[in-house]
C-alpha angles and dihedrals in degrees: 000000000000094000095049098043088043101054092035098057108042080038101068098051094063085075138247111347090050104047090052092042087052097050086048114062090029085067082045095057109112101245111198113187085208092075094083128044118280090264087060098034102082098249091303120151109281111243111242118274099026126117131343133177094262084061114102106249115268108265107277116264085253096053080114149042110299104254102030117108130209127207136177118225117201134187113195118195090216105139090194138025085254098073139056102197128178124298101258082181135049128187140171107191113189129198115207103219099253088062096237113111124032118205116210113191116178121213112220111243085234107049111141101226144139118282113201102245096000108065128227122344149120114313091235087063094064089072093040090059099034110015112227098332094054093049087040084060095048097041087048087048079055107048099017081227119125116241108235101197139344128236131184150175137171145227100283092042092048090052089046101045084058091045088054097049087054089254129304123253124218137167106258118213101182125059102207134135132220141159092023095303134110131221121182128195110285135026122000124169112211138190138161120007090340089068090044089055092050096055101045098053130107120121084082090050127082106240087033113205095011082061087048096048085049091046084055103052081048091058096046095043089056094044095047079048093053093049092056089046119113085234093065098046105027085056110075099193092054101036075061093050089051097044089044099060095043088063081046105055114008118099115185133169115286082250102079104075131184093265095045083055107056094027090063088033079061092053096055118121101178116130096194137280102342089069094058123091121187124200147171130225117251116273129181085207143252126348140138118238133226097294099049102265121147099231143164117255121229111228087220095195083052095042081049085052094045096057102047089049088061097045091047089035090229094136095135095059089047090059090043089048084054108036 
C-alpha cells in the first residue's frame, strides 16, 4: 500500500503526464474481492478455509485510533497466475492518523500461530489455505487491529518493481552468498533477481528466517526511499516504468478503488525514509513444534504489547520499551 500511495501522491503534483499516468496504471491494478473476509468482500464466495461460525468475529472498524490505516502486505512466492503458493512475505503496514509516520512490521514465515479452522501452524500456511482472507484473519487474531485493505504482489513483480527504480540500496549486515550471488557487510545496491534472492534467503544466515524477515523490511524501506526520491518522479521514463509495472503486478482487495487510492495517496505526509519505521513481531526464538517442524515461536506478552501499541498508536513507546 505504501508503494502505491507513495508513488501516486507525490506523482500527481508534478503535472499532466503524471496525473494521467497515474490514473492509468492505478485502473490497470488486478482487484480480488477475495483479498478481505466474506463480510468485507462484497458478498463474494468465501475461499476455502476462511471463516466459520466457530471463528471468533474480525476486531471492530473502530479496534484502533480514528484516522490510522492498516494494511496487509503480502509477498506470495507464486511464480505463475496458476498458482497461489505460500506468503513468503508477510507485512502489516500501518498508517498514524496524521499520515506522517508508516509502521512496517514483518511476520516471520515461520511463525508458529493460530490459523482460524485449521489449528496451529506456520503463518505462510494461512494464505496457503485460505488465500488473503485467510492470512488477513491470523495476522488480526494476532494485533486485534482490523485490516483495512490487502495488497500483493509476487515474485516476478517484486524483481521487476527493483529493476524499474534503478535498483534499491540498503546496508547489508550480513556478508553471505546464495543463488549464485555475493553480499558483503555494508552498502549493496540490488535489483532483479539479485534483490529477490536476497530477500528469500536464510538457511545460510544466523537467525534464519528472523534475518530474512530483517533483510525484507530493508528492502521495502529503500524501495519505498527511492519512490519518494526526486529521481523516481522527476524522470519520466522511469516514474512509467514504475507505474507500469504497478498496473502489471500489483493485486489489492476490491476495496480499494481508484478513488480510495489517490484520495488517501493525497493525504500522505511522509517525507521519506526517515518516517518509516520497520519492525518485527516479538519472538522468543527459535523452536520445532510437535510435529517436528522447525518453526518460529511467538513471545505472547510481547505479541499482547504489540497489539495495544497499534490500537493506541503508541508504537513508538513500545520500541523504546524494547530497545
Amino acid at each position: 500500500m505504501a508503494l502505491i500511495c507513495g508513488l501516486l501522491g507525490l506523482g500527481l503534483v508534478l503535472g499532466g503526464f503524471y496525473a494521467w499516468r497515474t490514473w492509468a496504471s492505478v485502473s490497470a491494478i488486478s482487484r480480488n474481492p477475495e483479498l478481505l473476509p466474506l463480510a468485507d468482500a462484497g458478498g463474494a464466495a468465501a475461499p476455502a478455509g476462511a471463516a466459520d461460525a466457530a471463528d471468533p468475529p474480525r476486531p471492530a472498524p473502530d479496534a484502533s485510533e480514528p484516522g490510522s490505516l492498516t494494511y496487509l502486505l503480502i509477498g506470495s512466492d507464486a511464480r505463475n497466475e496458476d498458482e497461489r503458493g505460500r506468503s513468503d512475505v508477510l507485512m502489516l503496514a500501518h498508517l498514524t492518523p496524521a499520515r506522517d509516520r508508516l509502521y512496517l512490521i514483518s511476520f516471520p514465515r515461520d511463525l508458529w500461530v493460530d490459523i482460524p479452522g485449521y489449528g496451529e501452524a506456520k503463518i505462510n500456511a494461512a494464505f496457503a489455505h485460505g488465500g488473503g482472507a485467510l492470512a488477513v484473519r491470523t495476522v488480526e487474531g494476532l494485533v486485534g487491529v482490523r485490516t483495512d485493505h490487502v495488497v500483493m504482489i509476487d515474485f516476478d513483480g517484486f524483481a521487476g518493481l527493483t529493476e524499474a527504480l534503478g535498483g534499491v540500496t540498503v546496508d547489508n549486515t550480513i556478508a553471505s552468498s546464495s543463488r549464485g550471488y555475493s553480499w558483503p557487510a555494508g552498502p549493496i545496491t540490488l535489483r532483479g533477481d539479485e534483490a529477490l534472492a536476497y530477500v528469500r534467503q536464510r538457511y545460510e544466515l544466523p537467525h534464519g528466517d528472523l534475518d530474512r524477515a530483517a533483510r525484507q523490511r530493508a528492502v521495502v524501506t529503500a524501495a519505498l526511499d527511492q519512490l519518494f526520491s526526486s529521481g523516481t518522479l522527476a524522470n519520466p521514463s522511469r516514474f512509467n516504468d514504475v507505474a507500469g509495472l504497478l498496473g502489471q503486478y500489483v493485486t489489492v482487495d476490491a476495496g480499494l478503488t481508484n478513488s480510495e487510492l489517490l484520495a488517501t495517496a493525497m493525504s500522505l505526509r511522509l517525507g521519506g525514509a526517515t518516517d518509516i519505521v520497520s519492525l518485527q513481531a516479538p519472538v522468543s526464538g527459535l523452536g520445532t513444534s510437535a510435529d517436528g517442524q522447525s518453526i518460529v515461536v511467538m513471545d505472547e506478552a510481547g505479541m499482547a504489547d504489540l497489539a495495544r501499541a497499534i490500537q493506541t498508536e503508541s508504537l513508538d513507546a513500545y520500541l523504546a520499551a524494547r530497545a
